[in-house]
N, C-alpha and C positions, 0 to 999 in steps of 0.2 A: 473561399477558394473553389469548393465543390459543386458552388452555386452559380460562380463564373463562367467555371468550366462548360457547366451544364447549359447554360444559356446561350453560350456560345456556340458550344458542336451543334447545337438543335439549331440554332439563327442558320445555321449553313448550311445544315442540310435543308431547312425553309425555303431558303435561297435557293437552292440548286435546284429545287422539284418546281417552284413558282416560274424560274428564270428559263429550263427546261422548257415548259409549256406553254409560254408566252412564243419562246422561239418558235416552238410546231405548229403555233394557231398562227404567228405570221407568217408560216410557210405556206399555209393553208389561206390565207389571206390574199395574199401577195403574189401564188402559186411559184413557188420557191421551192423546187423540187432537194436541193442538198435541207433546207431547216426543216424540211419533214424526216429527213431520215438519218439528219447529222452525219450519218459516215455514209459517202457516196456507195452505193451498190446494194444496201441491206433496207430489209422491209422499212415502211413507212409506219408515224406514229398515224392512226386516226386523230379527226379531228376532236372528237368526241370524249375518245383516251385523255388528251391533251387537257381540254375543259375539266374533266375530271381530276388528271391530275391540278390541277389548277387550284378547285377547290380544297382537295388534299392538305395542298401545301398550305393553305390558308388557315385551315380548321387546324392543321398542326402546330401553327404559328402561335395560335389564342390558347390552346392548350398547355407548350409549355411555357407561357406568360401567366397563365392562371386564369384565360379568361374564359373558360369556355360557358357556355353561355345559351340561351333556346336559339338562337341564331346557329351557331354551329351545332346543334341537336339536328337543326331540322335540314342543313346542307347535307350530315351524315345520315341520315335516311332519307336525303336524292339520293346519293351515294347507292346508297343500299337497295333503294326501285331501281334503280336504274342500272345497277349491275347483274340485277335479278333479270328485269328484263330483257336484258342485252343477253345476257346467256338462253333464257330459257326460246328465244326464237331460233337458236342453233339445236336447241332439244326436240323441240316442236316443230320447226319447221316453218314457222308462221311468220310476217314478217310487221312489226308494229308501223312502221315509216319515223323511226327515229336515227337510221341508220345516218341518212343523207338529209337530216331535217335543216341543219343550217348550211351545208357546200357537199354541193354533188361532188362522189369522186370520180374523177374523168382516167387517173390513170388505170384504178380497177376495172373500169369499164374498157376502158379502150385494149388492155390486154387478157380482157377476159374475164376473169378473176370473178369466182361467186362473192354475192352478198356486199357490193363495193359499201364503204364509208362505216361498214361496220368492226367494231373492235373483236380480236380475236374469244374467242370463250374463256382462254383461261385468263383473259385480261379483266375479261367481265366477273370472273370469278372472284379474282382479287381483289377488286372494287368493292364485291357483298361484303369478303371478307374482312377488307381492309375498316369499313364502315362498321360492322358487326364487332370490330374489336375495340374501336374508337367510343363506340355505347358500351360496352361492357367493363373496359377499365374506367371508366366515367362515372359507374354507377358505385353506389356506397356497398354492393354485393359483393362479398370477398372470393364468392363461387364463378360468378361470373367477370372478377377482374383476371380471374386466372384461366376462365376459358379466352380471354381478351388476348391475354398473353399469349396462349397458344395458337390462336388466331395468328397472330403477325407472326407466332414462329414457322406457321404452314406457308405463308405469305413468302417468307424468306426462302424454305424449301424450294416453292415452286419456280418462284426465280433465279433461284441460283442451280436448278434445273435447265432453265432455258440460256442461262450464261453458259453454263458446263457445251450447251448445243454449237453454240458459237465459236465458243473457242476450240473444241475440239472437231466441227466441221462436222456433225451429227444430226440432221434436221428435225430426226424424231424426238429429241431433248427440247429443242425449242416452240414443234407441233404440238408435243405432247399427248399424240394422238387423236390431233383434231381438227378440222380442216385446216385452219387458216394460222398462220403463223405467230407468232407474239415478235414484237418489234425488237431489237437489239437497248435501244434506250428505253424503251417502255420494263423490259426485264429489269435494265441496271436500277430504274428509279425506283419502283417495287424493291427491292433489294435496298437500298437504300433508305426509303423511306420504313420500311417495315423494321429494318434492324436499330433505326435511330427513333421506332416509335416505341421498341418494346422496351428503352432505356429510361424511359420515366417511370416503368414499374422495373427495375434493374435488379432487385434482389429476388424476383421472381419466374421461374421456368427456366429455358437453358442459357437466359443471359444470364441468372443468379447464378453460373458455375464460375462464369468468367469475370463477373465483378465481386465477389465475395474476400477474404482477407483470411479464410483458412489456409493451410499446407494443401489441401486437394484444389483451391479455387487457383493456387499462384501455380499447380502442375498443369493443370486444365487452358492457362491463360500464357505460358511459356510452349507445352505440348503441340496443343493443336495448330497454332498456324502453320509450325513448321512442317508438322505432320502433313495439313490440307496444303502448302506449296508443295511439299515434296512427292508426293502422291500426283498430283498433279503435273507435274514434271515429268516423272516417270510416265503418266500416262499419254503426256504429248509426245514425248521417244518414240514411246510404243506403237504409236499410232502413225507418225511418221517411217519409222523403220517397217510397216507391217503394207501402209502403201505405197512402196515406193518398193517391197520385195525385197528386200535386203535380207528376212530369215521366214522360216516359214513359219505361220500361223502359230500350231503349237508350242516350237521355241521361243518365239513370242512373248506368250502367254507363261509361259515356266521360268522364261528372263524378268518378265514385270514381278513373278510372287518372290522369285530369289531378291530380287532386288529390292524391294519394299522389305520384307526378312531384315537384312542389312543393314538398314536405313533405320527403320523402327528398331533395330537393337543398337546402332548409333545415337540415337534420340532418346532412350531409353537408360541407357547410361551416361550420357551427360545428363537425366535429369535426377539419375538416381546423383550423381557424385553433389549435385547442386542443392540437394536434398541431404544428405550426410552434411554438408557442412552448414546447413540452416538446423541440422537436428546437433553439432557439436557445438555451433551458438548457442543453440536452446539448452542443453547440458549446461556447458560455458555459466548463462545467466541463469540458471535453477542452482547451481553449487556457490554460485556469487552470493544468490540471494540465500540461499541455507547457511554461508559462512556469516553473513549480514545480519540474520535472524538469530545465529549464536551467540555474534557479536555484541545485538541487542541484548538478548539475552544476558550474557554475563555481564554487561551495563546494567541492568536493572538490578539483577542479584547484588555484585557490587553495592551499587546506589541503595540498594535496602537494608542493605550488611550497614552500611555507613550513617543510614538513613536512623537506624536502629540501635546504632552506637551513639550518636549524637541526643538522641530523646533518651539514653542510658545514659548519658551523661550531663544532659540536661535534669535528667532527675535526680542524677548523685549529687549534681551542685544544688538543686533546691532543697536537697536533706541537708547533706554538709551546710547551707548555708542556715536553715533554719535552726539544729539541733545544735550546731557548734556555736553559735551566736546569743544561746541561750543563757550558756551559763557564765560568760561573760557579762553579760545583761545583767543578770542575776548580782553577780559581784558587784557591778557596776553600785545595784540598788543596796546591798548589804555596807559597801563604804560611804556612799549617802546618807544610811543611817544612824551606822559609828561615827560619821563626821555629824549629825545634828546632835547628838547624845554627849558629843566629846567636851568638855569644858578647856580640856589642856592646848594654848594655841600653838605650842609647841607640837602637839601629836595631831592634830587640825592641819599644821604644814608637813606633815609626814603623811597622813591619811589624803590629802590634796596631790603628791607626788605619787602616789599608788594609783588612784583614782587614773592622774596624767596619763602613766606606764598603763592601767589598763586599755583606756581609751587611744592610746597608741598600738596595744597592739590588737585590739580591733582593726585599725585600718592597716595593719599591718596585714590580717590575717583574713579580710577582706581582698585587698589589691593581690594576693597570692592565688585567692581562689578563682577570682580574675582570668590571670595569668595561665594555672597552672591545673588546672583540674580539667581532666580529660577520659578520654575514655580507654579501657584496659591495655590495648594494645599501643598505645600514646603513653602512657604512665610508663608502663615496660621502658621505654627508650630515656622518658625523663630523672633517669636516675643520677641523683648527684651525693656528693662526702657529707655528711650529718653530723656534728657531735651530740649526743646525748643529751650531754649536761647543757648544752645553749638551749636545746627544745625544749627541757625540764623547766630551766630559769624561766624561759617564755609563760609556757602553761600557770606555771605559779603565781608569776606577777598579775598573768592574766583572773585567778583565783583569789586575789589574797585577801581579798575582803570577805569571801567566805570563807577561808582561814582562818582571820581574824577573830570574824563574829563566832567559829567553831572552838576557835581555839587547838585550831587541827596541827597534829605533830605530822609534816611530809616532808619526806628524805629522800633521799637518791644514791646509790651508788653504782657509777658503771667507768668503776677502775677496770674490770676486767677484761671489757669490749666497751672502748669509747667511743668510738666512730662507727656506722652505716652506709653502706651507698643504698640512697632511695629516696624517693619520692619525700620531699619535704613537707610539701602539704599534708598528704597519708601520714606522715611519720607523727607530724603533730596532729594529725586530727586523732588518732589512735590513741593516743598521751591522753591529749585532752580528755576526750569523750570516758578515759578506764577512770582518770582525777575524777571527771566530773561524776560520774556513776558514785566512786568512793565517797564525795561530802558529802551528796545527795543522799546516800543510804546508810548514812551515819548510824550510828547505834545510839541511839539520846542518852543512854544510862551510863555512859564513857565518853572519854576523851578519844576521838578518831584519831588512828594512827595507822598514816600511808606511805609506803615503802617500795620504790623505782629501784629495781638494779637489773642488770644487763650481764652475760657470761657466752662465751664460745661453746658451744657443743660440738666436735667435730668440725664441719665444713661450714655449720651456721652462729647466726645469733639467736639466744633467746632473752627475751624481753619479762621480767615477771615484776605484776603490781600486785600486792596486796594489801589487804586492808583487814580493819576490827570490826567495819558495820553489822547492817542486821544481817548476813549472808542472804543465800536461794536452797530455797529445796530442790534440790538436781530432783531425786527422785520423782518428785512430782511435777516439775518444769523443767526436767533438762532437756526434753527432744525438741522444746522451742523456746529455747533461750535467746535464741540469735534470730528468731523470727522477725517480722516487720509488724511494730505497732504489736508488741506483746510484753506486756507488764507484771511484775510480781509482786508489788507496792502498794500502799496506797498512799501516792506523794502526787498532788498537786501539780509538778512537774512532769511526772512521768507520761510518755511518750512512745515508751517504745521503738524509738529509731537508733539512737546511740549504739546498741550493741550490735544491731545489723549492720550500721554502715561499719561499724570496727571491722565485724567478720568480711564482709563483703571488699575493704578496702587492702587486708592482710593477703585474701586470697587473690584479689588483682596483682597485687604486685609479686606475688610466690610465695606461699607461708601459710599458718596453717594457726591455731587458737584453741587453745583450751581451759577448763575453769574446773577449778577445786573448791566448793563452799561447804559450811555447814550454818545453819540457822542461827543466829545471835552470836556466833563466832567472826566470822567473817569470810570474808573470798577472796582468794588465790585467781588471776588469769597469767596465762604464760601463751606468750607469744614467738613464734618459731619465725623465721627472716632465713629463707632459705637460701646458700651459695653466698655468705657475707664472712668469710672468712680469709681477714686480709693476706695479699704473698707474704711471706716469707724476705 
């Protein structure tokens, strides 16, 4: 789009300074006194000017096309002899005979006028300059694309110097102090071409204020025109009321500064309010984007929070599923070998219906963990009614071929507090894992004997298993007894995860574990079930 644009405004102003100059050369042709001067009554273009602008417009054309090229090098240093020398015979006084080398001017001649066919100086000026800018933003020198630029900005100056002459009917603006006049369309084209040439280095010198995309370039680009019409307005008042005697001189002059005063703080405060409310948009979207960034923000936290409960719960189900699986397994292989040993096929269909029930609630206790193992703040909510005694029956059948093979005496009594609300999975993995601890750490030299009972303390339950095995040395192992991966045995099976997940799954759900052992006596765990004390 920016590229359209650009091709466009330049194609036109191409147009306008080629089409221009064609017209004054067939004035000049033709002797067509209105296409030399376009507006009847006001100096003539030379013919010379005209050629010049001519190739201007050309060499401007291939530039913003991208062609420029030793062809247009070498038209922009004619440019540049030729504007040299056309001035410096006004300097010197001498005269080359380029003034009049293609068409005498007969009206300079005929009304007098020094120097006929020749262009004024500050035309010729323009022409070095205008050439001298065309090489320098050309060249790959960043030093001299910027003297380029201000080249056409002096360009634009002096012409719009000689416009100010015109329109306010001032002939020393337009002479500029020097003999011969600059033509009315000779200024506008200069002016036009200079301001539309300095837009292909656009981010650079004083068009960079006005094309720019800061808060100062949109002040700069909204300010000044009004400014430069309004100023200009006043000053045609001023000059009309001053000849024409309407006030005198001084009042004049103290009416133009009051009134400009005025004006400039009219402007000045439409641009401040217009600025206040670009600066509470920019407020607006700096607190959008900080409440967005909070937003983020607790997304992420959240999302990590979550992130981290999920991989904590992924890793409780990979323990739960390895250590509680174990010793089902385990039974599983102890009834396969009382059934190979068994001769009675009567106890072979009894030992077969056990094996069943174990391997049932395998996938019983399987499809639960499935379901129902979650992470702490999820457990909390999935609390449901428990009886004791069905988790007990569970755990055992699940057991009973190391039972069997032990010859283990396991009891139960939880007359006193039968029911739980909590977590079923927890409640039996807890059961399970204190069982399985008990046969596993049997006392060889006895009969294991394991004893469940359950009682109200106040507002809670407690839970207490104990056993005849080989006990722990608290002493020596009690500050990581519940650790992960810490053993006090030397059993084949052991593992070290059992008691950690116990601890870790009592304190998820509320509640609290502790143990009484002594070495070859056995161990005491009592388990606390905090707020499980039913209404009344």
């Amino acid at each position: 789009m920016t590229i359209n644009y650009k091709f466009s405004s330049h194609t036109s102003v191409s147009i306008f300074i080629i089409l221009l100059a064609i017209t004054v050369i067939a004035g000049w042709l033709f002797d067509v006194s209105v296409l030399r001067t376009i507006i009847p009554g006001f100096i003539s273009m030379k013919i010379n000017t005209a050629i010049c602008f001519l190739l201007s417009g050309a060499i401007f054309t291939c530039l913003t096309m991208g062609r420029w090229n030793t062809v247009c090098r070498f038209i922009s240093f004619f440019l540049l002899v030729f504007g040299i020398a056309t001035f410096s015979q006004n300097i010197f006084g001498y005269n080359l005979g380029i003034d009049q080398l293609l068409i005498t001017d007969y009206d300079a001649i005929k009304n007098g006028l020094p120097y006929p066919g020749r262009p004024s100086p500050t035309t010729a000026f323009c022409f070095s300059l205008y050439s001298c800018a065309l090489l320098c933003i050309t060249s790959p020198n960043s030093h001299l694309k910027k003297i380029g630029q201000y080249s056409l900005h002096l360009i634009t100056l002096i012409s719009f110097i000689a416009l100010l002459g015109y329109l306010f009917s001032v002939a020393a603006f337009y002479k500029l102090a020097f003999l011969t006049d600059i033509a009315f369309h000779t200024a506008f084209a200069f002016f036009v071409l200079s301001v539309a040439s300095s837009f292909i280095q656009k981010n650079k010198g004083i068009t960079g204020i006005f094309t720019g995309t800061k808060i100062g370039n949109l002040v700069a680009r909204k300010l000044f025109p009004k400014m430069a019409i309004t100023i200009l307005l006043l000053t045609l008042l001023e000059l009309f009321i001053l000849r024409h005697h309407m006030i005198s001189e001084d009042f004049g002059i103290a009416l133009f500064g009051t009134s400009f005063i005025i004006v400039t703080l009219f402007f000045i405060a439409s641009t401040s309010r217009q600025l206040n409310r670009i600066d509470i948009k920019r407020i607006q979207a700096e607190n959008k984007i900080i409440k967005t960034n909070k937003n983020l923000e607790k997304i992420v936290i959240d999302r990590t929070i979550y992130l981290t409960n999920q991989n904590k719960q992924l890793e409780d189900f990979a323990h739960i599923i390895s250590h509680n699986l174990r010793g089902p397994v385990s039974n599983l292989n102890s009834l396969l070998n009382i059934y190979k040993e068994e001769k009675d096929l009567e106890v072979k269909n009894d030992l077969m219906e056990m094996f069943e029930k174990t391997v049932n609630n395998i996938g019983s206790t399987l499809n639960e963990l499935l379901e129902v193992v979650s992470i702490k703040h999820e457990s909390k909510r999935n609390r449901e009614e428990i009886i004791f005694e069905t988790v007990f029956s569970k755990i055992k059948e699940t057991f009973q071929g190391d039972i069997l093979r032990l010859k283990a005496d396991v009891t139960g009594d939880f007359s006193q507090a039968p029911v739980i609300e909590y977590s079923s999975t927890y409640l039996e993995s807890i059961m399970q894992n204190l069982l399985s601890n008990s046969l596993k750490y049997h006392n060889p030299d006895q009969k294991p004997t394991i004893h469940f009972a359950t009682k109200y303390i106040n507002e809670n339950i407690e839970l207490t298993v104990s056993d005849n095995g080989l006990g722990i040395d608290l002493s020596k192992n009690g500050s990581r007894l519940f650790g992960l991966h810490k053993t006090f045995h030397e059993h084949p099976d052991a593992k070290g995860v059992g008691l950690f997940l116990t601890k870790t799954q009592v304190e998820t759900m509320g509640g609290e574990i502790t143990v009484t052992s002594e070495v070859n006596k056995g161990t005491t765990f009592k388990i606390i079930f905090y707020n499980n004390r039913p209404a009344d």
